[in-house]
C-alpha positions, 0 to 999 in steps of 0.5 A: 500500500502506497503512503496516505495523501494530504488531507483534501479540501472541506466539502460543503456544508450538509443540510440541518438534520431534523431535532432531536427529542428533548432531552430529560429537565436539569437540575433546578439551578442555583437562585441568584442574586436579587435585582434592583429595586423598581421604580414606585408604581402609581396610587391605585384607586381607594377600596371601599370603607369598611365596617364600623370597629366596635367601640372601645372600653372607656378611658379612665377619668382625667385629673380634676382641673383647677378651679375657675376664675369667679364670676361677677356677683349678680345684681340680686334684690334692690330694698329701695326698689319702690313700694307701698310705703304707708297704709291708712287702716290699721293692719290686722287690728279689730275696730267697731263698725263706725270707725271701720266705716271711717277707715273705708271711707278715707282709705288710702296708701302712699308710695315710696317714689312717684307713679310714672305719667301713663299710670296717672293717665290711666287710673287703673283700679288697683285697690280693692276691697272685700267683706268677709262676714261673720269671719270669727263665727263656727261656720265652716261656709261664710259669705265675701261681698265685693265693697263697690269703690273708685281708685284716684292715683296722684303723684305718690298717693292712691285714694280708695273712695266708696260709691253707693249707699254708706249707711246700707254698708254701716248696717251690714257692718253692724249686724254681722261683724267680720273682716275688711279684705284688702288687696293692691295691684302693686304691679299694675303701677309703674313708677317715673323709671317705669319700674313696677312697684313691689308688693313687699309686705315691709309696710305691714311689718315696718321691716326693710327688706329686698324688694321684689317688682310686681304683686299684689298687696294683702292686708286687712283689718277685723270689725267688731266681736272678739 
């Protein structure tokens, strides 16, 4: 056998065979290192509310604070506030029916300021008088009759005045002893500064008191008996 020639030129290339079967998975490989961080996406849309939590347990009671600055002191009840300041018949006191008849026929009170024009424009009749007959007899019913009369207010004097027949009252008077019920409107009368009388019962007692405005005045005086 001769000696063997030189290699010969590379042929051309043969065409791509068909793929091949896969081949069995490897081994799951190592995990590797973590990327960079992205960048913030945006907000997405809010979810819906939730329900309401329970309430929670009460706290516990906070420290007591300070004491507050005191207030301003009130104006309260004035004891010069106007009022009746005198009275004609004698309060409570028991008399005979031709002095009660006196005492009727002159009644008056003065007033410790002066009534306002309007009151003396308008007259109101604030004074007026009832008999309680047979007041101190044991019966449990007893009649009042009402004692028809005119008010005249001036300045710082009401005078009461009768109207009718005198002697008809003096007979009643008479015959059945009782009680002379007094009662004054204070509050219908306004003094200058249009500030109501008081109905104090001051001039009942001669006492001096607070005066509240407005009221009305009760005295009486009793007519004959015990």
């Amino acid at each position: 056998q001769g000696k063997i020639g030189l290699t010969g030129a590379a042929g051309a290339t043969g065409p791509i065979g068909k793929t091949g079967t896969s081949g069995p998975q490897g081994k799951i490989g190592l995990t590797g290192a973590a990327g960079a961080i992205g960048p913030i996406g945006k907000t997405g849309t809010s979810g819906p509310q939730g329900k309401i939590g329970l309430t929670g347990a009460a706290g516990a009671i906070g420290p007591i604070g300070k004491t507050g600055a005191r207030g301003l002191q009130g104006e309260g009840l004035d004891p010069q506030w106007p009022a009746i300041s005198e009275i004609s018949w004698p309060h409570d006191g028991r008399v005979d029916p031709k002095v009660a008849m006196q005492l009727i026929d002159r009644l008056s009170v003065k007033l410790s300021s002066r009534l306002s024009s309007k009151t003396t424009q308008t007259q109101p009749q604030v004074i007026q008088l009832l008999f309680e007959s047979g007041v101190n007899q044991d019966v449990i019913l007893m009649p009042v009759s009402y004692i028809q009369g005119t008010s005249k207010l001036g300045s710082q004097q009401i005078d009461w005045r009768p109207r009718g027949d005198k002697s008809q009252l003096l007979r009643f008077l008479s015959a059945n002893g009782g009680r002379i019920f007094i009662r004054v409107n204070c509050g219908a009368l306004l003094d200058v500064d249009s500030r109501p009388f008081s109905a104090s019962s001051d001039v009942l007692h001669e006492t001096q008191n607070p005066k509240a405005p407005g009221g009305v005045l009760e005295s009486w005086f009793n007519v004959g008996g015990q």
